[in-house]
PyMOL Python script that loads the backbone (N, CA, C, O; Angstrom):
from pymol import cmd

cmd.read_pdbstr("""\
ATOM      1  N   UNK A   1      14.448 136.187 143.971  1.00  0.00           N
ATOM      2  CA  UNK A   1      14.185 136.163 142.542  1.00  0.00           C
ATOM      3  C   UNK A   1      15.487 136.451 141.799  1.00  0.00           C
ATOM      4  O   UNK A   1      16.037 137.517 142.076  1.00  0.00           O
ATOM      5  N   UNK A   2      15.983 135.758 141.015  1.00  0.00           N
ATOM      6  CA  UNK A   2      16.590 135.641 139.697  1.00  0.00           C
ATOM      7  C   UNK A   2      16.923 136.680 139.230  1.00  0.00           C
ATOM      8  O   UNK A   2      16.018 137.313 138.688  1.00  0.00           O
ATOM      9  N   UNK A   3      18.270 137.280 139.230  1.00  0.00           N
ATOM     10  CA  UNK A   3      17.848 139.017 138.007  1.00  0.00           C
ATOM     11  C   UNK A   3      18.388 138.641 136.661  1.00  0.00           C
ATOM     12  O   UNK A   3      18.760 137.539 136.258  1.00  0.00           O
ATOM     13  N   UNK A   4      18.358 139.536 136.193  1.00  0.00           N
ATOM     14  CA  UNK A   4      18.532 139.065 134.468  1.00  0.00           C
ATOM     15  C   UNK A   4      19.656 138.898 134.368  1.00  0.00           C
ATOM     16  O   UNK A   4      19.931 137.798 133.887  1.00  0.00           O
ATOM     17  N   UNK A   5      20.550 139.565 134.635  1.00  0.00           N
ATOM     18  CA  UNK A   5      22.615 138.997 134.570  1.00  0.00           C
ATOM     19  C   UNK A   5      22.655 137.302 134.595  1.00  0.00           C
ATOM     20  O   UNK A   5      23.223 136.602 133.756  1.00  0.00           O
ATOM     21  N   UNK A   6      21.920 136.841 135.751  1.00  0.00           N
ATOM     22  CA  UNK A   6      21.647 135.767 136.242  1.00  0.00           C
ATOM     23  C   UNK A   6      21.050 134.519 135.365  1.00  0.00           C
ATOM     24  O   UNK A   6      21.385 133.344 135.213  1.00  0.00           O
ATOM     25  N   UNK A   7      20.238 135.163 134.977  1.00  0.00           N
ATOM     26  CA  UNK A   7      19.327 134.119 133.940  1.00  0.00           C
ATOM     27  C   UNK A   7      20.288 134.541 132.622  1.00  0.00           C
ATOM     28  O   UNK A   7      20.423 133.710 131.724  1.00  0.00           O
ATOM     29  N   UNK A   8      20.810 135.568 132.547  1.00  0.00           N
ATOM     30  CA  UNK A   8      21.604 135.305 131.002  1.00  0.00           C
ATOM     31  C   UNK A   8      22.814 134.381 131.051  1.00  0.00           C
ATOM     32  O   UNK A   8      23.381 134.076 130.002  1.00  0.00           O
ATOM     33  N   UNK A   9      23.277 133.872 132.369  1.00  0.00           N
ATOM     34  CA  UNK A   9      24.413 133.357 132.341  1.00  0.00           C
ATOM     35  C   UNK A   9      23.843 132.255 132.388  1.00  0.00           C
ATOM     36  O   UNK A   9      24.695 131.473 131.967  1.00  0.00           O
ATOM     37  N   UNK A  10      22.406 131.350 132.779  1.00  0.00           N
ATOM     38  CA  UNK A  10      22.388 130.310 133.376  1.00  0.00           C
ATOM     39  C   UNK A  10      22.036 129.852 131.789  1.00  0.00           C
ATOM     40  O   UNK A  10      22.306 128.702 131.445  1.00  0.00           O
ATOM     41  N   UNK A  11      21.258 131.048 130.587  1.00  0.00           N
ATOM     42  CA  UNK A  11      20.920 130.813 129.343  1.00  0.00           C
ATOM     43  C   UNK A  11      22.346 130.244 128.912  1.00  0.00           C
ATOM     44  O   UNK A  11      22.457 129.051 128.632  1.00  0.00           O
ATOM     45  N   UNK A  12      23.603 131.245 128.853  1.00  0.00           N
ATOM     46  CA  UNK A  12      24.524 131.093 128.711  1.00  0.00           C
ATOM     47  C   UNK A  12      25.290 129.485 128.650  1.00  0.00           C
ATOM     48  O   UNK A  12      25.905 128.908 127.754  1.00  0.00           O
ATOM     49  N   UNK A  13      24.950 129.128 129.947  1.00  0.00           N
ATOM     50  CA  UNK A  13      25.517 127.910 130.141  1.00  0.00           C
ATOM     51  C   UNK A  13      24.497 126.386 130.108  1.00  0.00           C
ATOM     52  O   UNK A  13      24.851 125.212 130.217  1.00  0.00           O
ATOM     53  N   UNK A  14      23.380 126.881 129.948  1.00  0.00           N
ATOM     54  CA  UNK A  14      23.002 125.247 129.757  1.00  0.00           C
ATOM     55  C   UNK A  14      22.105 125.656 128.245  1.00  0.00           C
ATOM     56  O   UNK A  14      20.891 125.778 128.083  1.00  0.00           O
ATOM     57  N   UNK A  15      23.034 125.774 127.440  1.00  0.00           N
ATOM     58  CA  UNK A  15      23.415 125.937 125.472  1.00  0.00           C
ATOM     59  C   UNK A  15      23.000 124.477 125.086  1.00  0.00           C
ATOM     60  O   UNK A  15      22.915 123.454 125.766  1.00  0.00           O
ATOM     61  N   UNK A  16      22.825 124.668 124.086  1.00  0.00           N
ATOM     62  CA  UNK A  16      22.276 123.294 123.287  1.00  0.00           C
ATOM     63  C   UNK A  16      23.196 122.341 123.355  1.00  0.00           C
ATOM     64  O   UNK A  16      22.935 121.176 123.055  1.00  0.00           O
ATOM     65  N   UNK A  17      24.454 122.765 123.786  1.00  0.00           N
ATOM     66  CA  UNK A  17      25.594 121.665 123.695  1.00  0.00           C
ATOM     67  C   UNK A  17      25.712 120.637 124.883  1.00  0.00           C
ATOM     68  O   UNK A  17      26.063 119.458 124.883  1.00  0.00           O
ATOM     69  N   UNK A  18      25.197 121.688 126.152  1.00  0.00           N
ATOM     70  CA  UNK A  18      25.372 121.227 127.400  1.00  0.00           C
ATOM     71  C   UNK A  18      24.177 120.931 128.271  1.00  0.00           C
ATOM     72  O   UNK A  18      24.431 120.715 129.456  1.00  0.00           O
ATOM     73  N   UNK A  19      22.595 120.872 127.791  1.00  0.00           N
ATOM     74  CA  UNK A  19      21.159 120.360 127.829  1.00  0.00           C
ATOM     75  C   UNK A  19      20.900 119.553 128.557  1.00  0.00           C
ATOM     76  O   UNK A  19      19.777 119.227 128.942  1.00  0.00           O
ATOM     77  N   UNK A  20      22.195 118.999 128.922  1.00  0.00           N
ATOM     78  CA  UNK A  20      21.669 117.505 130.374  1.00  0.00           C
ATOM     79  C   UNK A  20      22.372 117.924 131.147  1.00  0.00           C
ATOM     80  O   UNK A  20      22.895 116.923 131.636  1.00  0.00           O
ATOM     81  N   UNK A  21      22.833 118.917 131.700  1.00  0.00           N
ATOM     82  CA  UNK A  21      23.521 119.115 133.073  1.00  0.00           C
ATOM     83  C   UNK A  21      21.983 119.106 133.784  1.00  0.00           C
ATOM     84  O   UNK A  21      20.853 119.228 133.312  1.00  0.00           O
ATOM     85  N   UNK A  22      22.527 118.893 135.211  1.00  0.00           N
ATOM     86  CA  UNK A  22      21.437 118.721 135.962  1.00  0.00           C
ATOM     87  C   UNK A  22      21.226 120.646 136.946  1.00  0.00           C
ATOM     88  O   UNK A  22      21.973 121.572 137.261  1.00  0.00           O
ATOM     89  N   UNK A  23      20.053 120.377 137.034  1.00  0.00           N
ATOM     90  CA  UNK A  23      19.701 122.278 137.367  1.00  0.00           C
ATOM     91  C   UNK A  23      21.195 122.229 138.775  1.00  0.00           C
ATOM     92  O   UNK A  23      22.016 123.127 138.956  1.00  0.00           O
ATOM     93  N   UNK A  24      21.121 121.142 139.403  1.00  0.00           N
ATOM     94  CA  UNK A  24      22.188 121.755 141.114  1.00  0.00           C
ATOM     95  C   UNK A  24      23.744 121.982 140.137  1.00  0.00           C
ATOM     96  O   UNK A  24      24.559 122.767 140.621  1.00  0.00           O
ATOM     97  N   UNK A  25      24.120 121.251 138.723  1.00  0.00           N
ATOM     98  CA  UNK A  25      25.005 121.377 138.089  1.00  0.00           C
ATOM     99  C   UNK A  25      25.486 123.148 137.924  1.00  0.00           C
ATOM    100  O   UNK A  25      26.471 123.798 138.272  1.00  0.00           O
ATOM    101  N   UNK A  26      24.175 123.465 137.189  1.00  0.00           N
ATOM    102  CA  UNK A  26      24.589 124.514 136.996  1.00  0.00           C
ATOM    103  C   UNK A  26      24.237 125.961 137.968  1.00  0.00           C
ATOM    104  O   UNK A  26      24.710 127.097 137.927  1.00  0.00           O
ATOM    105  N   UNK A  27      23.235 125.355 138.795  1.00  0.00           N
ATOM    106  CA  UNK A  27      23.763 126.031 140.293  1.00  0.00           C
ATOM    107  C   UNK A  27      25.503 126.402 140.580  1.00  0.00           C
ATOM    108  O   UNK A  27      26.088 127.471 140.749  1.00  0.00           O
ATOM    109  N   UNK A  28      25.835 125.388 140.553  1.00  0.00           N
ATOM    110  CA  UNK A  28      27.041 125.506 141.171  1.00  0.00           C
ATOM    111  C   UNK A  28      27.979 126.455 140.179  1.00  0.00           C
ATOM    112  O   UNK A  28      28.739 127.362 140.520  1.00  0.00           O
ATOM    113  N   UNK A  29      27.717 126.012 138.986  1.00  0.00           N
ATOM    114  CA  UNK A  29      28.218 127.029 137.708  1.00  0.00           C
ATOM    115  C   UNK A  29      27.842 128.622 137.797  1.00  0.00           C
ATOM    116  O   UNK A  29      28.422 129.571 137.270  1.00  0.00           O
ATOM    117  N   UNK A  30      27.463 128.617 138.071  1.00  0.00           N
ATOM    118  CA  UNK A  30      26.769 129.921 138.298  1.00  0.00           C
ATOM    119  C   UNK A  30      27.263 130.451 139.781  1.00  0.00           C
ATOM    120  O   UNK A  30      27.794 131.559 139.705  1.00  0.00           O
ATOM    121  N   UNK A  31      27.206 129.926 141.053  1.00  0.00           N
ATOM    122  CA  UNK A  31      27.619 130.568 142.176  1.00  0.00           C
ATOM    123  C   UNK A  31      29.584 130.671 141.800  1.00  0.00           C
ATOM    124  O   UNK A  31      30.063 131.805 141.765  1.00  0.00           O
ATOM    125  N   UNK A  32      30.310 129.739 141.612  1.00  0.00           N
ATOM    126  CA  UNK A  32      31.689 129.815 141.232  1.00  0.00           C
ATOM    127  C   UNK A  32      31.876 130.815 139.887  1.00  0.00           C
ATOM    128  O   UNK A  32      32.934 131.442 139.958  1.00  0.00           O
ATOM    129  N   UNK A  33      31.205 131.061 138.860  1.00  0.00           N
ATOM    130  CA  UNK A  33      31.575 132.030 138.299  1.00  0.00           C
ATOM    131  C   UNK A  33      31.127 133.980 138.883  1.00  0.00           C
ATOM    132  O   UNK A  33      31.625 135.036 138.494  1.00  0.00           O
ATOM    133  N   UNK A  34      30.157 133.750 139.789  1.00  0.00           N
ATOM    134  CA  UNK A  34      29.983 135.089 140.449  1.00  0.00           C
ATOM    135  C   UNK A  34      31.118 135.687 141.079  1.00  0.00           C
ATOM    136  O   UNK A  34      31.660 136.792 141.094  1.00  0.00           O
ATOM    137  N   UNK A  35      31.375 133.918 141.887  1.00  0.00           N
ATOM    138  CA  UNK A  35      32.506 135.068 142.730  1.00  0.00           C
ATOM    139  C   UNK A  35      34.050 134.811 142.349  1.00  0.00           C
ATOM    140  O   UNK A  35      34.960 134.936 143.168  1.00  0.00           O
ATOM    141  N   UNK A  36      34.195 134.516 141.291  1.00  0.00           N
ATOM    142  CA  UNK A  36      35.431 134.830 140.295  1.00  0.00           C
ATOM    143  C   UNK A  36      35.063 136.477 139.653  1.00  0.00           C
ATOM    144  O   UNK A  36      36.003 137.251 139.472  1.00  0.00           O
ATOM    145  N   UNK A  37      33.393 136.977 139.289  1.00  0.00           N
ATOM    146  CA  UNK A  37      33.269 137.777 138.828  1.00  0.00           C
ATOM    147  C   UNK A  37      33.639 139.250 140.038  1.00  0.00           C
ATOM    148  O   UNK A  37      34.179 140.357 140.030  1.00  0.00           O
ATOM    149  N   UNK A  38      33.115 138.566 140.715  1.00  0.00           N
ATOM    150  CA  UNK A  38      33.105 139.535 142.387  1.00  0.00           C
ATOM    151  C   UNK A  38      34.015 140.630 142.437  1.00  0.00           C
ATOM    152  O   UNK A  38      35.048 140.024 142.152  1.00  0.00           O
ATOM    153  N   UNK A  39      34.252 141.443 142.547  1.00  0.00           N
ATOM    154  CA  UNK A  39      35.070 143.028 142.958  1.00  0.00           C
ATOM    155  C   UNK A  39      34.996 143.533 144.222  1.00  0.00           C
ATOM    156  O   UNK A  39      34.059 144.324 144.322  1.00  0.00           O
ATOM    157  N   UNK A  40      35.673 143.371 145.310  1.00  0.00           N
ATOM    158  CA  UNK A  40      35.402 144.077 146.321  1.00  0.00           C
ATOM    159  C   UNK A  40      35.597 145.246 147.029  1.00  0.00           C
ATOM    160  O   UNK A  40      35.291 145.591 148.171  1.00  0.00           O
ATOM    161  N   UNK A  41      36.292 145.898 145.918  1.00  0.00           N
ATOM    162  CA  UNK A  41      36.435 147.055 145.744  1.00  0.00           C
ATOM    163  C   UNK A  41      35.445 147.988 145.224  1.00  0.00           C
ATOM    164  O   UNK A  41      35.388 149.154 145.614  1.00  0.00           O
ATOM    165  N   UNK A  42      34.569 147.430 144.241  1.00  0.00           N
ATOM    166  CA  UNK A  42      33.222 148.348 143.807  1.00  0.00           C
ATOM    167  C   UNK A  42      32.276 148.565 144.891  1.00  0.00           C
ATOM    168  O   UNK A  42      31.487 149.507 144.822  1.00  0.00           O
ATOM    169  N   UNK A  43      32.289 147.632 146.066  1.00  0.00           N
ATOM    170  CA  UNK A  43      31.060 147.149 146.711  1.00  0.00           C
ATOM    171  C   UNK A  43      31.193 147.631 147.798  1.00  0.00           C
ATOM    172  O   UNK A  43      30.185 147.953 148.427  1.00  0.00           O
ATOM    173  N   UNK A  44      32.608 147.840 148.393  1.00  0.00           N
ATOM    174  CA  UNK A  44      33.189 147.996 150.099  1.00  0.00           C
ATOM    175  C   UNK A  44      32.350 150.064 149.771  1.00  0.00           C
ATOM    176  O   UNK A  44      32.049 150.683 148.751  1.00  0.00           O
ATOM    177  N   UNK A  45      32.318 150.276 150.729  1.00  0.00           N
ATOM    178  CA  UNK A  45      32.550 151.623 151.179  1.00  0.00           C
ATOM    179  C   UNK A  45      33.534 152.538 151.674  1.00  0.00           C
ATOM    180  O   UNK A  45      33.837 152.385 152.857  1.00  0.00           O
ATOM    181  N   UNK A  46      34.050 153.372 151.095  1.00  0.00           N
ATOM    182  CA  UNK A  46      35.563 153.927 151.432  1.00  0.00           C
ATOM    183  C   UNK A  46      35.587 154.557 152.657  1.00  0.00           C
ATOM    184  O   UNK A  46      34.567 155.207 152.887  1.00  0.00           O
ATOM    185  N   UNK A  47      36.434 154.569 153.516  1.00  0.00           N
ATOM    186  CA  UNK A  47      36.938 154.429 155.070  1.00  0.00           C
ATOM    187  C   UNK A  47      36.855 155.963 154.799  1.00  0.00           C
ATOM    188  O   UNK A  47      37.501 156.471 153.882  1.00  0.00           O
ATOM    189  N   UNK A  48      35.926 156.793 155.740  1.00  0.00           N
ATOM    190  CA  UNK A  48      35.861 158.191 155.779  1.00  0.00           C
ATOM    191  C   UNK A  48      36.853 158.729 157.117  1.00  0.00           C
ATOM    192  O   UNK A  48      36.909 158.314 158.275  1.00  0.00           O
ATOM    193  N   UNK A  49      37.635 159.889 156.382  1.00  0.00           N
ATOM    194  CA  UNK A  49      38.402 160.726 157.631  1.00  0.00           C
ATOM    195  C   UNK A  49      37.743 161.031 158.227  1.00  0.00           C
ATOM    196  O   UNK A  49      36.599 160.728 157.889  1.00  0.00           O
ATOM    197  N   UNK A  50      37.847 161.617 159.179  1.00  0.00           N
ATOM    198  CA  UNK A  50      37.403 162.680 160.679  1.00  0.00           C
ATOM    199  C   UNK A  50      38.138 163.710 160.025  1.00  0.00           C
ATOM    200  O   UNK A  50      39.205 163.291 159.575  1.00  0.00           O
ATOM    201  N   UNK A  51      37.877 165.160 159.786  1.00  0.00           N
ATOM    202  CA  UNK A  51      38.261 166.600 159.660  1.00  0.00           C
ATOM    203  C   UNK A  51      38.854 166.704 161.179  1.00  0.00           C
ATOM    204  O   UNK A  51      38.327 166.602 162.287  1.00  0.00           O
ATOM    205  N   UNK A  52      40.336 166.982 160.682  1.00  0.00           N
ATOM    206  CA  UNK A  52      40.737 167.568 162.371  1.00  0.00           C
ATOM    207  C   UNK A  52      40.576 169.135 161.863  1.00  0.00           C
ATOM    208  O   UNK A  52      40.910 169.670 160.805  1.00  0.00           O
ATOM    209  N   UNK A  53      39.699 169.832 163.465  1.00  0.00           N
ATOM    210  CA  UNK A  53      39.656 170.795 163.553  1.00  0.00           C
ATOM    211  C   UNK A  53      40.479 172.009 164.622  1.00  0.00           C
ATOM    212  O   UNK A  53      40.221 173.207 164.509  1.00  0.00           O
TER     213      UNK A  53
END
""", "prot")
cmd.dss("prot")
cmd.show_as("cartoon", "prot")
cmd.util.cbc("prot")
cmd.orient("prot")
């Protein structure tokens, strides 16, 4: 399912201007702007020490 980020961008992009793209069009609009949006730094998990004892 769709989350709302998602559907605001797909609102976003098929605008009254752009109404005949075809839905796989803006599929693709939508997967290429995610992962331009992507951070993989927010998402990774930071590499934990070992305590030397």
């Amino acid at each position: 399912m769709a989350d709302e980020r998602t559907m605001s961008t797909i609102t976003w992009l098929n605008s009254a201007k752009r109404n005949r793209q075809e839905v796989s069009t803006v599929q693709d609009h939508i997967q290429i702007r995610q992962w331009h949006r992507f951070n993989p730094m927010l998402t990774s998990t930071p590499l934990r020490t070992v305590p030397v004892v």
